[in-house]
N, C-alpha and C positions, 0 to 999 in steps of 0.2 A: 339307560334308555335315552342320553343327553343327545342331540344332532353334536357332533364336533367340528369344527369347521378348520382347515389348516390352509395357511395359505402360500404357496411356495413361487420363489423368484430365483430363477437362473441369474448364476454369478456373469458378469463379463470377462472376457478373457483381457489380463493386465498385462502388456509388456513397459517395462523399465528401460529404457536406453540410453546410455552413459557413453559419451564418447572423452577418453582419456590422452591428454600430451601425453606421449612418453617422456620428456625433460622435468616437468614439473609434479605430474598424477595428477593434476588438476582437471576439472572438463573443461572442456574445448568445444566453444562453439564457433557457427560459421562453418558446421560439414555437411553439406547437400545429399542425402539419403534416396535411394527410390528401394521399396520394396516388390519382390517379385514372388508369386507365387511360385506352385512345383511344375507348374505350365511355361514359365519364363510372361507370364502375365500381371503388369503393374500393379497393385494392391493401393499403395499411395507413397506421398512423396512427404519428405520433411528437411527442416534443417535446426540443427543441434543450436540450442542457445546454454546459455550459464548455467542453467537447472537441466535433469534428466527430461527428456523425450519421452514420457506417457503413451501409447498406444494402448485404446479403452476401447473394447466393441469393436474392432477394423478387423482381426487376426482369427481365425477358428481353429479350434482347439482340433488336435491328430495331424494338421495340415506342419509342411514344410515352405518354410518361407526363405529367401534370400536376402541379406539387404546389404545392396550396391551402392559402395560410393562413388559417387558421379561426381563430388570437385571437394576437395580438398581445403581446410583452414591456410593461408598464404602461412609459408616456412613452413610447412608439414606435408609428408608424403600420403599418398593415397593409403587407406587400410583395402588390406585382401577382403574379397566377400565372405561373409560371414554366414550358414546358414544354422537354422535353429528349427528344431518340433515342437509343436507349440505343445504344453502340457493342458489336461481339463483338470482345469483348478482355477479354484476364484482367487488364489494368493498370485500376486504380484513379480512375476519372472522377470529376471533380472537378465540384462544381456550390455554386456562391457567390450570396448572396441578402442585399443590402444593406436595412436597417429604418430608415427615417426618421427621427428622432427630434422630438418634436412640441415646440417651444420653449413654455416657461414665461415665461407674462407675468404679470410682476411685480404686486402690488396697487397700482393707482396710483388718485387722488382722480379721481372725472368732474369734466371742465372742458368749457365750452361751454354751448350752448344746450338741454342735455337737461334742462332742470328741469321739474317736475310741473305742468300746465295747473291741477290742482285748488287749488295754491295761489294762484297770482292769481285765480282765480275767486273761493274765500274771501275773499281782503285787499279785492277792489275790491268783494263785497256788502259785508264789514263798515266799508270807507269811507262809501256809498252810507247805509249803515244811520246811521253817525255824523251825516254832512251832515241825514242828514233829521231825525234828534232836535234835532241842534242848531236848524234848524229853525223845528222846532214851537215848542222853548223857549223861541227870540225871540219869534216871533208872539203864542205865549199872554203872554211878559211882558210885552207889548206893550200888549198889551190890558188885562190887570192897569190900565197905568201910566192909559191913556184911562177905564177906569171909578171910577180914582179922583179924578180931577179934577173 
């Protein structure tokens, strides 16, 4: 015959967000995020620091969310959108997102056949141009020699 009293509190919905180098495994902060709902409607916006990205109470559980990378840590490629269904559960969903890292090439010398068309165009007029004076300068000494005979 006691009154019993219970008192209950809805869990919030936990996402975890880990964004990964691929060179290292390490997180990777400095990745600019926006979240879209299944409308293509902003949810909110973050950016990845050294610890995981927490999202507490922002996400509702059955919903599908997308999350866009909008700019990228500098040396690393953009990650594909990601999307996720959020589960109803008070435990903590985990959601991981590997960043490419775009390899650095080295300064190296061009070798091969890439040389400029305008120089051989130059070198073989001012051949052309040589041959022809040389030339004249025969011919006209030439002549010199027969008018003086």
């Amino acid at each position: 015959g006691n009154i019993q009293q219970v008192s209950m509190k809805d869990d919030t919905i936990k996402i975890q967000f880990s964004k990964i180098a691929s060179d290292t495994k390490k997180l990777l902060p400095g990745a600019k995020y926006k979240v879209l709902d299944s409308k293509g409607k902003k949810v909110c916006e973050f950016t990845t620091k050294k610890k995981e990205t927490v999202l507490n109470g922002i996400l509702c559980a059955g919903e599908t969310y997308t999350f866009v990378e909008q700019q990228a840590p500098e040396h690393y490629k953009k990650a594909k959108n990601v999307k996720i269904t959020v589960k109803d559960t008070g435990k903590v969903q985990k959601l991981k997102v590997v960043d490419e890292r775009i390899p650095e090439v080295p300064d190296t010398p061009q070798t091969g056949n890439r040389r400029n068309i305008l120089l051989y165009a130059l070198a073989l007029l001012f051949g052309i141009g040589t041959l022809t004076t040389y030339s004249c300068v025969r011919i006209n000494h030439g002549k010199k020699k027969d008018n003086e005979q």
